[in-house]
C-alpha positions, 0 to 999 in steps of 0.5 A, spaced: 074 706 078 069 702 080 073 696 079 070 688 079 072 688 087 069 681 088 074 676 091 076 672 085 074 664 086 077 663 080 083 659 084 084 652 078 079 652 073 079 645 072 082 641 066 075 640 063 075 647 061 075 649 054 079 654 052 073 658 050 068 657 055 061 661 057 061 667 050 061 672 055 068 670 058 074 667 053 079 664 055 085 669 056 090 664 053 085 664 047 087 671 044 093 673 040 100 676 045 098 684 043 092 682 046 094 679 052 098 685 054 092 690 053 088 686 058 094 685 062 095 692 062 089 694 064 088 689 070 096 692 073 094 699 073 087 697 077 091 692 081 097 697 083 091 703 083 086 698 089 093 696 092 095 704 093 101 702 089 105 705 084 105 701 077 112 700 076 111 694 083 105 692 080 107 691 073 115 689 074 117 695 071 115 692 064 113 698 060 120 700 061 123 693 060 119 694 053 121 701 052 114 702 052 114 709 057 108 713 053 104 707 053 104 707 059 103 714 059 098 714 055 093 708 059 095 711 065 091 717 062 086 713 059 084 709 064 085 715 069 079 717 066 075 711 066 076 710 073 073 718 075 068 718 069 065 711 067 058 712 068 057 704 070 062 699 074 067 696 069 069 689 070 077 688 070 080 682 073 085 681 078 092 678 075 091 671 075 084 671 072 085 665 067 078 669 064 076 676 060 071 679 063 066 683 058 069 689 059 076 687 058 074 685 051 072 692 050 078 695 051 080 689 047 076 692 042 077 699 043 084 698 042 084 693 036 079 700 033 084 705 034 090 701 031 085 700 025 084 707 024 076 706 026 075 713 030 069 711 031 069 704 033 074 706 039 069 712 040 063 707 040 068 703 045 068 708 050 061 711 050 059 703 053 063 707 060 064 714 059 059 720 057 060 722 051 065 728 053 069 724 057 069 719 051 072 724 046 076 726 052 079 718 052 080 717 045 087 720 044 090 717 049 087 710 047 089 712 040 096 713 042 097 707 047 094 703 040 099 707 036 105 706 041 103 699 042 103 697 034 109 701 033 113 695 038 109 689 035 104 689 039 098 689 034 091 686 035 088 683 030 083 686 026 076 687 031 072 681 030 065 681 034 064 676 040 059 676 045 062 679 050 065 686 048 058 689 042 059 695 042 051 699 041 054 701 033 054 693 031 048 691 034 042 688 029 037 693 027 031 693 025 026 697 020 020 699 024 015 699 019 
């Protein structure tokens, strides 16, 4: 995965700081626990992946903690196929990041999509990193890390459209004639 390899310069963020600054990047706080936890995820897996780690040090054990092993399962396949297929460098922050990063909205998206149901939602999700193979490829372990994870109490709220994460499908359109 080409992972946001820049070093962090988000050390403090000073108390002035809205709770939601710039669209593209909310406040992590901002968001519901549910989604906390899947970006938390994200950015272990790709902390424990850049530290050549196993995920287990990285993330304290918590999935087991949780009983959440097939979740973990089912992120570790999910993002194992990002990480070799993405067709663009995707921008997961480091643990302390005090903000979300565009694409980590998306897998927030993506996430909050399959708990819904919304196959095409998630798909669409995954098209803005993977080829559409790859895409389909990804879409059952999403499904079943959204499932597993709704079925412990972690539900996102349902899916609505920021700045940061549009998928091409809820984009404005425009006749052209």
């Amino acid at each position: 995965m080409a992972a946001n390899d820049n070093e962090c310069t988000h050390a403090a963020e000073p108390a002035d700081v809205q709770e939601t600054g710039p669209l593209t990047e909310p406040a992590l706080t901002a968001l519901t626990f549910g989604a906390q936890f899947v970006i938390w995820s994200a950015r272990a897996w790709v902390t424990a992946l850049k530290l050549d780690k196993p995920f287990e040090d990285v993330s304290c054990g918590t999935f087991e903690k949780l009983d959440l092993k097939p979740a973990r399962a089912s992120l570790d396949a999910l993002l194992t196929i990002v990480a070799h297929d993405a067709t663009r460098q995707i921008d997961i922050r480091c643990l302390q990041c005090p903000r979300v990063s565009p694409d980590e909205s998306l897998l927030r998206r993506a996430v909050a999509a399959a708990q819904t149901e919304d196959v095409f939602a998630a798909y669409d999700a995954l098209r803005n990193w993977l080829p559409s193979a790859s895409a389909r490829h990804a879409l059952r372990p999403l499904t079943d890390f959204a499932t597993e994870l709704a079925a412990r109490s972690f539900r996102l709220p349902p899916d609505v459209p920021d700045a940061a994460a549009t998928p091409r499908s809820m984009l404005q359109s425009a006749a052209l004639h």
